[in-house]
C-alpha angles and dihedrals in degrees: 000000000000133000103271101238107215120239109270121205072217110077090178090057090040088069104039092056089043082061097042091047088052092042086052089048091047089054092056101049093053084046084060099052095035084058084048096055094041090054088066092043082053087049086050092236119165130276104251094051088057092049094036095054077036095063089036097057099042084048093048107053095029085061085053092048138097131262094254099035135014115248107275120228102259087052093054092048097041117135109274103347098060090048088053097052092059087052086058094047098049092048087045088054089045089054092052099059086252111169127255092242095052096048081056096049099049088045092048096054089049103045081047096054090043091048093050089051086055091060099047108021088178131128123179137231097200091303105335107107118223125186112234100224083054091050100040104002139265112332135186155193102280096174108079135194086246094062095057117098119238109259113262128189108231087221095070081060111031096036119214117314088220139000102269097224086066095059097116087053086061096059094047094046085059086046096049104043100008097056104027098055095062104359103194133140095261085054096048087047091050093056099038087060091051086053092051092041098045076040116050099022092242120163110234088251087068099029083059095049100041118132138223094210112038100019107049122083107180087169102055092027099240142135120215120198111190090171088071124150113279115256116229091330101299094115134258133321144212125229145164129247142155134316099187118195082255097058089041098055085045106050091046098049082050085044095055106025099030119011100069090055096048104081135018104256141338128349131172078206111109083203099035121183112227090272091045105251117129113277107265115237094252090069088053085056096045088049092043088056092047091050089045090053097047099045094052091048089062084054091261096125119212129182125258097229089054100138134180085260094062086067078065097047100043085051098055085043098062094037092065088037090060101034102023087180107053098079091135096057085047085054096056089034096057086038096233117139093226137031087235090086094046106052079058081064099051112091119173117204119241091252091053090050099047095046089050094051089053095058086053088052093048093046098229128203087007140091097230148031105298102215080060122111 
């Protein structure tokens, strides 16, 4: 709720004090979700999950606003009705078709800016500190566990965008019509970042911030990537993966014949923009779509919902097909902490899956049925 402004004899003044109280309010409430993003700057967290819990925020309570104001945050975590309002929401995202991971997502920014209010319920009036439930009333989590949908991994439902094993047709299937049919520096660049993703195993995020100079170990044939995830919160971290003979060949043929024409002057990015900055996100995804298109129109399908992370993912997948009992050095690979995150990565094909079942069927490599005791 709002300050109650007392009635003036002064209507003029009435209202006057009525703009200056929301104005107050309306400071607050920035001053709540400017902490909250601080706090991830302060987690070292990437650029595009601050901008992207940033544009959510702003959309969300801006939708459950008023004409005149957004819905400030106490109003949004107020006993009962706040509570109620995040029911509606989540019924209104269920009605619209919305997925599963994004229902996750947008719940998850909200119950962790909720959350973070929870832990420090202080505005300031230059620097006088005030507690919120003194200045507009008792307030609460409205977002519960409950609320949460279960994690569910896209490729259940969206299946593999291609069988794993085919991974280095697919390549050549980007050499052979990509490139060819417009053969330019933006297009090399696009393709040498697929190599090193479907390669190495990189998120985007760290694709997109290699450097010639302090990532790329032709000699001992390894990667390093020192703009990692953060890991429960700590920051990111740097790790070692690897630098296979493909992504070598490739990366030094971009470095020589590409690379040196793409921006004006010098740049540490391995994928530098025109001005030498590393490439956004959107223009990978820009790049990703042009190679999709192209591929499928030589007859090598490839899903629609074929993203930068299932580089990740189809890498995962053929390094525990080739060596099944090296899941630890996945693990590091990948730069996860367990293997529980992983197993979520590996995706067997349906061909691999069905051949392998068979094996099991026939009993291979043993005297008797396998499934036996």
């Amino acid at each position: 709720m709002l300050k109650v402004v007392p009635v003036n004899a002064n209507p003029a003044a009435a209202a006057s004090s009525l703009l200056e109280c929301r104005s107050e309010a309306l400071d607050h409430h920035e001053q709540l979700i400017s902490g909250y993003l601080q706090s991830h700057r302060i987690r070292n967290h990437a650029d595009k999950t601050i901008h992207d819990t940033k544009r959510l925020l702003t959309a969300w309570f801006s939708l459950h606003g008023r004409e005149a104001r957004p819905l400030l945050t106490w109003e949004a975590m107020a006993p009962v009705s706040g509570r109620k309002r995040v029911v509606e929401y989540g019924k209104t995202l269920l009605a619209s078709d919305v997925s599963v991971h994004t229902v996750r997502n947008y719940f998850g920014i909200l119950r962790g800016f909720f959350s973070y209010v929870m832990e420090h319920p202080y505005v300031f009036d230059g620097d006088n500190p005030k507690r919120i439930s003194d200045l507009y009333g008792p307030i609460e989590q409205p977002v519960s566990e409950f609320d949460m949908p279960v994690h569910v991994y896209n490729g259940e439902t969206l299946g593999v965008p291609f069988d794993p094993a085919r991974l280095y047709e697919f390549y050549a299937a980007v050499r052979s019509h990509y490139l060819k049919a417009g053969h330019n520096h933006t297009r090399a660049r696009n393709y040498a970042m697929a190599v090193i993703a479907g390669e190495s195993g990189l998120r985007s995020d760290e694709v997109s911030h290699l450097e010639t100079k302090k990532d790329l170990f032709f000699d001992s044939r390894k990667l390093q990537t020192r703009h990692a995830k953060a890991t429960r919160g700590s920051g990111k971290r740097s790790r070692v993966t690897l630098f296979t003979p493909l992504a070598r060949d490739t990366i030094r043929y971009y470095l020589k014949h590409h690379r040196p024409f793409l921006c004006v002057g010098q740049s540490p990015y391995l994928f530098p923009t025109k001005v030498g900055g590393p490439v956004p996100y959107n223009s990978m995804l820009g790049g990703l779509r042009e190679i999709k298109k192209s591929v499928n129109e030589t007859g090598f399908s490839v899903g629609d919902h074929m993203s930068w992370h299932w580089f990740r993912r189809l890498f995962a997948t053929r390094f525990i097909e080739r060596f099944p009992h090296q899941l630890s050095v996945l693990v590091e690979l990948l730069g996860h902490v367990t293997p529980n995150t992983v197993h979520t990565y590996i995706r067997h094909s349906d061909a691999w899956t069905d051949r392998k079942i068979i094996e099991v069927l026939e009993g291979r490599g043993t005297d008797r049925d396998p499934m036996e005791a």
